[in-house]
One Martini backbone bead per residue (centre of mass of N, CA, C, O) as a GRO file, in nm:
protein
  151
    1UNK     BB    1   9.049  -1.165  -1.212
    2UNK     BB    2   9.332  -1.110  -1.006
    3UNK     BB    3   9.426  -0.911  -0.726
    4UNK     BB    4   9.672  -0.748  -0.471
    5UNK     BB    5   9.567  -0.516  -0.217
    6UNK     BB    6   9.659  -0.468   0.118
    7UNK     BB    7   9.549  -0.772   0.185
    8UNK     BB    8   9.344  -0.819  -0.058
    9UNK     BB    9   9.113  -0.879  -0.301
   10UNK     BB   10   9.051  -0.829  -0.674
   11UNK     BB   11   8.761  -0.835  -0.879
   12UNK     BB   12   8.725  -0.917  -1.204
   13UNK     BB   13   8.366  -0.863  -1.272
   14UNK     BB   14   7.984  -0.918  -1.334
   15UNK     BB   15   7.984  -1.194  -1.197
   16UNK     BB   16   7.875  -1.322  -0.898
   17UNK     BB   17   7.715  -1.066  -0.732
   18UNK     BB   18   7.601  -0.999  -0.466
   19UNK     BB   19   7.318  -0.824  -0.311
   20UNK     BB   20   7.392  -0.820  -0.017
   21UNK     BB   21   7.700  -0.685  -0.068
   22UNK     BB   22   7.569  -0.412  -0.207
   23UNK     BB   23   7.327  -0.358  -0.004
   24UNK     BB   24   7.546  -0.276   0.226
   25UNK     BB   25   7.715  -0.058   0.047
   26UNK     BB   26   7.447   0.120   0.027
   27UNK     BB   27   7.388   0.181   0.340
   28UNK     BB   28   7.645   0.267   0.443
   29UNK     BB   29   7.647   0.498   0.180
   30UNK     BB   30   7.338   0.623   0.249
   31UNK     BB   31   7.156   0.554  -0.047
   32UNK     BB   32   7.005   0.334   0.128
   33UNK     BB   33   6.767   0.180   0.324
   34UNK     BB   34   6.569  -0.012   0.179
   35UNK     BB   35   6.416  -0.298   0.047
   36UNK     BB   36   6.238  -0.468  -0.142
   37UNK     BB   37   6.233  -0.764  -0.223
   38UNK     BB   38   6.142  -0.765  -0.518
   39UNK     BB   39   6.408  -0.536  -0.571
   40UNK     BB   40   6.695  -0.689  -0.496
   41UNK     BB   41   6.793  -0.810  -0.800
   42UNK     BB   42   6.923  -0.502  -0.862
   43UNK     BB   43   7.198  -0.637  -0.717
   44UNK     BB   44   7.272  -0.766  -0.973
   45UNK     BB   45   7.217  -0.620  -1.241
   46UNK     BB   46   7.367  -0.400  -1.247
   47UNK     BB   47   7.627  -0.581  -1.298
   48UNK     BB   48   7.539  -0.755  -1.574
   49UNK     BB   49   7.458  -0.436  -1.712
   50UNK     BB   50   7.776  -0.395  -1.714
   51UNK     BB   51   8.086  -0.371  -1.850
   52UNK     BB   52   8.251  -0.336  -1.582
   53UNK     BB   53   8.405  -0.481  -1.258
   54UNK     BB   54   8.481  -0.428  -0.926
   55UNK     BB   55   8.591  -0.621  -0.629
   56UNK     BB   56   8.630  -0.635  -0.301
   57UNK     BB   57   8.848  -0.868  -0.091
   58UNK     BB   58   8.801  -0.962   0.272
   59UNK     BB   59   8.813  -1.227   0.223
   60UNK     BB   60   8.449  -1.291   0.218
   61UNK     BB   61   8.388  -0.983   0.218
   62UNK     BB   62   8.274  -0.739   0.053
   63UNK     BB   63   8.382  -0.379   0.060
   64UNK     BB   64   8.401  -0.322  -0.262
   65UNK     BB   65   8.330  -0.103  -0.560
   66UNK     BB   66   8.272  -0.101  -0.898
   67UNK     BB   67   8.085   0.049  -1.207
   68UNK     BB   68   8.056   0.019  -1.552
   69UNK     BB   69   7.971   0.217  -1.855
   70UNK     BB   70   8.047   0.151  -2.184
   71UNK     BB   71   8.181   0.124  -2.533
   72UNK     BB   72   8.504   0.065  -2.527
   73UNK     BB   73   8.617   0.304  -2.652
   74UNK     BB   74   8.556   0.632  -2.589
   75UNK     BB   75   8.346   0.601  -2.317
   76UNK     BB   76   8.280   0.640  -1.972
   77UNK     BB   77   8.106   0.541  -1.625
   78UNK     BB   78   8.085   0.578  -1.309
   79UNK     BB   79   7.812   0.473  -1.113
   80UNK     BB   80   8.004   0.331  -0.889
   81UNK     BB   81   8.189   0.378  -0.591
   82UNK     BB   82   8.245   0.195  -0.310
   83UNK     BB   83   8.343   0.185   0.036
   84UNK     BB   84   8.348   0.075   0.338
   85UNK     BB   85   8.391   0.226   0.629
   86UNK     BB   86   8.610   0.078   0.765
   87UNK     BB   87   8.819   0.085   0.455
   88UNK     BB   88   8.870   0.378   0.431
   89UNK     BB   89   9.165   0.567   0.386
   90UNK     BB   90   9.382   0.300   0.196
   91UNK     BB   91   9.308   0.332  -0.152
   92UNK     BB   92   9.082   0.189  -0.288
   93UNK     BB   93   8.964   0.394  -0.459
   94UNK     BB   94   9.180   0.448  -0.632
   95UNK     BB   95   9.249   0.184  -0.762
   96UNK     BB   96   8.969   0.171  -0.899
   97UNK     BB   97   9.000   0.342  -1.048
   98UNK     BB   98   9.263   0.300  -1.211
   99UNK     BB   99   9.125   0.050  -1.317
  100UNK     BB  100   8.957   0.185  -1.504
  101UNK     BB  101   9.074   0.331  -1.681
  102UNK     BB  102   9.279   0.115  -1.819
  103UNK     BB  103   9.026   0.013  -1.986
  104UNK     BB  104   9.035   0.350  -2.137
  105UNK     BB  105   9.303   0.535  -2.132
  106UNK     BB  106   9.177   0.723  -2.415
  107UNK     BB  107   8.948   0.766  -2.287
  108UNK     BB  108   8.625   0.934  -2.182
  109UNK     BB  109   8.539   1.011  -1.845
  110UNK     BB  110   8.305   0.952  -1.569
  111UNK     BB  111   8.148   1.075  -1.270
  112UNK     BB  112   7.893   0.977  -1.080
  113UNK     BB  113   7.845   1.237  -0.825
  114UNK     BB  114   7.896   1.430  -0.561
  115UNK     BB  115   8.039   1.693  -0.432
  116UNK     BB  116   8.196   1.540  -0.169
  117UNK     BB  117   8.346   1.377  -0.409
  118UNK     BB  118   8.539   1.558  -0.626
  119UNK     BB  119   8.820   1.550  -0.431
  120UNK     BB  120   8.879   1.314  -0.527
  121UNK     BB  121   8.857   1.280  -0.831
  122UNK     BB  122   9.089   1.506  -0.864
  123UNK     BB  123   9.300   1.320  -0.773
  124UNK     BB  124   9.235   1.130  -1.045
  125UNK     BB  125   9.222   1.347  -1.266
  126UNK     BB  126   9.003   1.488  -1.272
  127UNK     BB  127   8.757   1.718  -1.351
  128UNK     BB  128   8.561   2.023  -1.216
  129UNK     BB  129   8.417   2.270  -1.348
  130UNK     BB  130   8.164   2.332  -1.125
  131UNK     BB  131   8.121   2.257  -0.819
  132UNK     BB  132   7.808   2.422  -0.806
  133UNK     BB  133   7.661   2.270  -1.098
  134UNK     BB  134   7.803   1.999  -1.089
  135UNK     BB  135   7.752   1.631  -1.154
  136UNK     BB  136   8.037   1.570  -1.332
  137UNK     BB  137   8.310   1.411  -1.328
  138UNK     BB  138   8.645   1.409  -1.560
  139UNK     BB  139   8.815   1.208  -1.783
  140UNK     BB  140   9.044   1.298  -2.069
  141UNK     BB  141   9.221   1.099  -2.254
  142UNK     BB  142   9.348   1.287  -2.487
  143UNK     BB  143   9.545   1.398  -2.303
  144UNK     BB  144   9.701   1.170  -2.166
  145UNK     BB  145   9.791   1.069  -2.480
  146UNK     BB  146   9.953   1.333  -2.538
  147UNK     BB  147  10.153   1.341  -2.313
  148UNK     BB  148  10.259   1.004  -2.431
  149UNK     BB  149  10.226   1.043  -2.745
  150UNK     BB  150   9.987   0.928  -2.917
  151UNK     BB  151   9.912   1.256  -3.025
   0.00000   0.00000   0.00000
């Protein structure tokens, strides 16, 4: 699936990301150095062994990702989420959350994450129990169903 946000194109699926444009994008957010090419294959694995991933172009060049691990059902976690240090306050990370969220709207939602980057998630709806021991912001899906009117 595709779809257009803000002249970029954002593609759903685990399948044909490249190695070199996540390892890029994991130097760029500072997670990675250096990278020994035996170990490179870990950048198209971990999209491969995950059950959702958003990956956003701008024409031919990968600028952000985001990769979900869940059961499909209850509980989802946002494993990995960055986007290009150029193309950084343009709404980009929240359309990816949006689009996470989307696919589980009434499970439990979880993001590994630094706590530097808490307040994205709470703008994006997670909660942040405590900012100074936790390393886990939530968004429990059956609130937002109680809203709706689900529950």
């Amino acid at each position: 699936m595709y779809q257009y946000f803000n002249g970029l194109v954002i593609r759903e699926g685990t399948e044909g990301v490249s190695a070199e444009y996540v390892e890029y994008l994991f130097k760029d957010a500072g997670w990675v150095r250096t990278t020994p090419d035996w170990q490179k294959e870990k950048f198209t694995l971990i999209f491969k062994n995950s059950t959702w991933a958003f990956t956003v172009w701008d024409d031919d060049k990968m600028i952000a990702m985001v990769r979900v691990i869940s059961d499909q059902i209850m509980a989802a976690n946002i494993m990995d989420l960055v986007v290009d240090s150029k193309y950084r306050g343009k709404g980009i990370g929240t359309k990816l959350v949006e689009l996470c969220v989307q696919k589980l709207p009434h499970g439990d939602w979880f993001a590994h994450t630094s706590s530097n980057i808490f307040g994205f998630y709470k703008k994006s709806g997670f909660e942040v129990k405590d900012l100074a021991e936790n390393g886990t912001c939530s968004y429990y899906g059956y609130i937002q169903a109680r809203k709706e009117g689900h529950r």
